[in-house]
N, C-alpha and C positions, 0 to 999 in steps of 0.2 A: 598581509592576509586580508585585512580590510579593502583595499584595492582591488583585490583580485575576485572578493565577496561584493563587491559593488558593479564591476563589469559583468558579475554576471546576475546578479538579481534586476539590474537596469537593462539586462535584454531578457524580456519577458516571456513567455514560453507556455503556454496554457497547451494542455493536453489535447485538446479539438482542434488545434491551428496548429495542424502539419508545417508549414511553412514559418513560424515561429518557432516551432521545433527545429528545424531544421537551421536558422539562425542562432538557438543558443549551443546547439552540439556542433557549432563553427567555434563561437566561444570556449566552449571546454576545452576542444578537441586542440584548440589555441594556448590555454593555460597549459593543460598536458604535456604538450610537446615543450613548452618553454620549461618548465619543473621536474619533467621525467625526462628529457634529454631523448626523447624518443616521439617519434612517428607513430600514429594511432590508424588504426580502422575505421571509417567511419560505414555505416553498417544502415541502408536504406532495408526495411523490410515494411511491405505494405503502406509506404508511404512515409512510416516512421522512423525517426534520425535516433541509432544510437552509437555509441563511442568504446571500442575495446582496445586496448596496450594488452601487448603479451611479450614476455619476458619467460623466454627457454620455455620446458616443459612445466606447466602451470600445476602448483600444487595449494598455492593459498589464491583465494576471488575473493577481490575485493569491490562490494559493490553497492552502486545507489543509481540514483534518477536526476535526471535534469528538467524532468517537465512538471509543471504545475498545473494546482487547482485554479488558480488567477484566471481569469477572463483578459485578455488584451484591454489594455487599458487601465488596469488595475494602479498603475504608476500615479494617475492623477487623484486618485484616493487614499493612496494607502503609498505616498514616496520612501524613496531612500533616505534613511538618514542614520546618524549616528548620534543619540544626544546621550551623556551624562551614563556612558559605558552596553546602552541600549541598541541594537542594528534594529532597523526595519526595515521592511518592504516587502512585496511579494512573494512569497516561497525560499523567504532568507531562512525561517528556520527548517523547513520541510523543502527542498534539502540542501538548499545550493550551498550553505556554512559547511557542511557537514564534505562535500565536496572539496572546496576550498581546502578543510583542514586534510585530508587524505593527500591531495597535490604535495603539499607542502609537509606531512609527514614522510612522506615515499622519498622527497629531493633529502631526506636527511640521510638517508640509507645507502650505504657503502656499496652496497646490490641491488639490483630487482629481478635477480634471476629469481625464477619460479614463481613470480606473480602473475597474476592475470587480474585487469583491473577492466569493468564493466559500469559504463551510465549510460544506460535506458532513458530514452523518450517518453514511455507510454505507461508506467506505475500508474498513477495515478487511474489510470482507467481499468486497471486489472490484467496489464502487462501480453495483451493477446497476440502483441508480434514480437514479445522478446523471451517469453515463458519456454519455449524449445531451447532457443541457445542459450538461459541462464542454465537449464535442468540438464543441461548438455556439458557446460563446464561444470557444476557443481558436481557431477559424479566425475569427474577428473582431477578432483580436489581432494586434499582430506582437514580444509578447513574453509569454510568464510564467514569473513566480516563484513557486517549491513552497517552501511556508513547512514543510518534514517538518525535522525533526531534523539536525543534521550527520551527517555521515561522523567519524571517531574525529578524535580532535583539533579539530573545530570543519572541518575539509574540508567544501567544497561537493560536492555530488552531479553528476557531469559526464555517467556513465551510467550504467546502472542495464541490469538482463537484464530481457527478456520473458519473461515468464509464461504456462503451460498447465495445462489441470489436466483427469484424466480421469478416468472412471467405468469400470472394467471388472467387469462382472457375468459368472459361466460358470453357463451352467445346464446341470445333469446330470439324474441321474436315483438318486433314495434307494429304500434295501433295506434289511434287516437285515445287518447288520455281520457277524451269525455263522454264521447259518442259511444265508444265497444272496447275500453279496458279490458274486460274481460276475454278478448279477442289476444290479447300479448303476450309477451311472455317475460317478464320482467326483470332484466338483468343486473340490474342494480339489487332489487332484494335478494336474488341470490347471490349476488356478490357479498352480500349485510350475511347471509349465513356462512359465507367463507370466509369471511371475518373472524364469526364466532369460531367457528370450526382450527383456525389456525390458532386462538388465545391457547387451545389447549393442547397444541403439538409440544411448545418448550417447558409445559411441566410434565409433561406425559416422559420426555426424552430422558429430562432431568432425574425423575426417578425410577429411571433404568441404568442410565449411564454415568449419573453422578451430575451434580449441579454446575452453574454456568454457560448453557443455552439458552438462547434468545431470538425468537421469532417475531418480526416488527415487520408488520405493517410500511408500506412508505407513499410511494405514488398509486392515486386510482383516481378514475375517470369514469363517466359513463352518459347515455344519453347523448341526444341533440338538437332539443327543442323541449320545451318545457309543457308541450302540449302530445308529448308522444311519448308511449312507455317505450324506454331504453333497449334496444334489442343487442347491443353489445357495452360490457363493462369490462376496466383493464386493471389490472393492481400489481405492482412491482413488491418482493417481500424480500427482505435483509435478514439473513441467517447466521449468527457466530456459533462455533462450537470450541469446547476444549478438549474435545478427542475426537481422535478419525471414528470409533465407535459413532459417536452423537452425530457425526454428521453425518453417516449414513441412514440411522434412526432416524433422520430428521427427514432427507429426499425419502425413503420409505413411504411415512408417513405422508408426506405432502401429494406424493403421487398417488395414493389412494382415497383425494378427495373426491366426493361425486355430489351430482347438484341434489338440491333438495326440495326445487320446484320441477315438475312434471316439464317435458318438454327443453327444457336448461340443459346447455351441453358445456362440459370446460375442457378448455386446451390449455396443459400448466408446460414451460417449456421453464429452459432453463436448469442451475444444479451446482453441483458444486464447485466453484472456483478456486481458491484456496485451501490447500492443508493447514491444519494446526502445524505451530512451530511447538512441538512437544520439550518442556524447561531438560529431557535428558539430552537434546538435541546440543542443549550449552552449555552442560554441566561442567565439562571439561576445560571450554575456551572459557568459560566465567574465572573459574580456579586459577587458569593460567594470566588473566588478566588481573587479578585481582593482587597478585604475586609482584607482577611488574608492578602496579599502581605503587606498592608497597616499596615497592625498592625505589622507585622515584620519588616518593616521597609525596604523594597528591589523596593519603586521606585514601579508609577504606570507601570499597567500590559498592555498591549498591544495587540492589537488582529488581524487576518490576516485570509482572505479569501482563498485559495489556491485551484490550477488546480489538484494537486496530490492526488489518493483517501489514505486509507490505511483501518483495521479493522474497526476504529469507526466510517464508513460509515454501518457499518453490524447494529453496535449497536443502532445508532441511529435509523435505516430503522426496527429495530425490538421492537422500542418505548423507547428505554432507554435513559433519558438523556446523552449528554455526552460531554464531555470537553480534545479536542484532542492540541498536540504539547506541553506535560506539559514536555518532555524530553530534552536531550539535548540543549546545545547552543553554532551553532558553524556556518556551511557552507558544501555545495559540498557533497549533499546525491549522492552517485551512479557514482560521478566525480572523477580526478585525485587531486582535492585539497580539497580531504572530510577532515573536520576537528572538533576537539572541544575543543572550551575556558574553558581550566580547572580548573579557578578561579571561575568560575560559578556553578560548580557542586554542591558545599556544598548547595547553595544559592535555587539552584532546587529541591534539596531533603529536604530542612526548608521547602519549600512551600508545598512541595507534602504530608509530614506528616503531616500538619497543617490543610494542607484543607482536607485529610482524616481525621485526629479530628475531626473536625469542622463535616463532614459530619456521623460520628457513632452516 
């Protein structure tokens, strides 16, 4: 497993470099066939490489990502290594471990009829050319498993917030800063009122719809000279919710912002990207894994709510049961101390072929 965790954290794979995509779902699509005795798909859409096995009419998806947050080059800061039961390197715990141990789960299994096994390319960016064909098997399903990372401690994923993300552009009107300011129209300070304006969308939502929404702020711009009032400002905003309520509440709200200088015009684009992965969505596959766990003997299972989306927010929001964070256990998705406890791996991949048992 460490071998096979190593060949593919050492080809690099960052989400903006199509063509390093396209070199580690050679990789996978390599392991795959050598562990599942089977021939994959490999599946270009827009540019991006992803990898499907299908086995008879598919009733359980299994699924995760191959590409990372990593920048090419990432290897020379952050190497491979394995010291004193520790893996590191580039997107070893987000997700390629998690990978790994499903490979090698699945080669234990007497069968694979009725699986269907899916690693996407483009997660990481919010899945814009694999989002159709997951939401396309998941309602052909009546289960799947998100091979992503655990929750701290090795906890399953039960639910997870919905995600939005928006573009607000203010366009003004530029002057000379010194000569006839009062000639401009200042897109920056109305940007400072949209600011304020959005602090109080996530408690406005919150009690309406019940708490854990969060509207942030992220990227913003404006101006282009330091001697002229700004005639266009840009700000990108990050929205989580814990119900499809709140996250409509929330686009509502944001699309009824208006400027508050005379002359100030906004173009808000953008919306919702992700569903909440709602915890009844896993009620059942938690229950049934928690069961196997038991009968293996690996120590009850553990369960965690988490801010971060991934795929099995698609799956759930397209009706399919589903049971996220069965991958990895380790720490530091996307950080300088990402890692994975590799005495845990054998332990992830018993459960994962068992509750696929369990579930044919």
């Amino acid at each position: 497993m460490l071998a096979d965790l190593e060949e593919l954290v050492i080809c690099e794979s960052y989400s903006a470099d199509y063509k390093a995509v396209a070199r580690c779902a050679q990789v996978v699509a390599a392991q795959g066939r050598r562990l599942l005795s089977a021939e994959p798909r490999l599946l270009e859409i827009e540019g991006v490489t992803h990898v499907q096995w299908t086995f008879g009419r598919p009733r359980i998806l299994l699924l995760g990502h191959h590409d990372t947050v990593w920048p090419i080059g990432s290897l020379k800061t952050h190497p491979w290594s394995v010291e004193q039961g520790i893996a590191r390197g580039p997107g070893v715990f987000d997700m390629k471990a998690g990978l790994v141990q499903m490979f090698h789960a699945l080669a234990s299994l007497p069968s694979l009829d009725g699986l269907c096994v899916l690693v996407t390319g483009d997660e990481e960016t919010g899945s814009d050319t694999s989002r159709t064909l997951i939401e396309d098997l998941a309602r052909q399903c009546a289960a799947t498993l998100v091979l992503e990372p655990s929750a701290t401690g090795g906890a399953l994923k039960t639910s997870r917030k919905g995600v939005s993300g928006y573009d607000i552009t203010v366009h003004g009107r530029a002057a000379h800063s010194g000569l006839e300011p009062d000639k401009g129209i200042n897109a920056a300070t109305e940007l400072a009122h949209q600011l304020l304006a959005l602090q109080t969308i996530a408690d406005t939502v919150s009690a309406s719809t019940g708490p854990g929404t969060t509207v942030t702020p992220t990227r913003m711009s404006a101006g282009t000279a330091n001697n002229t009032v700004p005639a266009r400002a840009e700000l990108n905003v990050d929205v989580r919710v814990p119900t499809a309520a709140a996250q409509k509440a929330v686009d509502q709200l944001i699309r009824t912002l208006h400027p508050q200088i005379a002359g100030a015009r906004l173009q808000i684009g953008g919306g919702p990207n992700r569903p909440p992965l709602d915890p009844a969505a896993s009620h059942t596959l938690f229950a049934q894994a928690s069961e196997v766990a038991a009968q293996l003997g690996l120590g009850p299972l553990q369960q965690a709510a988490v801010g971060g989306a991934s795929d099995g927010n698609y799956t759930a929001g397209a009706g399919c049961p589903t049971l996220d964070g069965l991958g990895a256990v380790g720490d530091g998705a996307h950080a300088d101390h990402e890692h994975v406890i590799t005495a845990t791996m054998p332990d992830r991949a018993r459960l994962l072929a068992h509750l696929v048992g369990a579930l044919q």
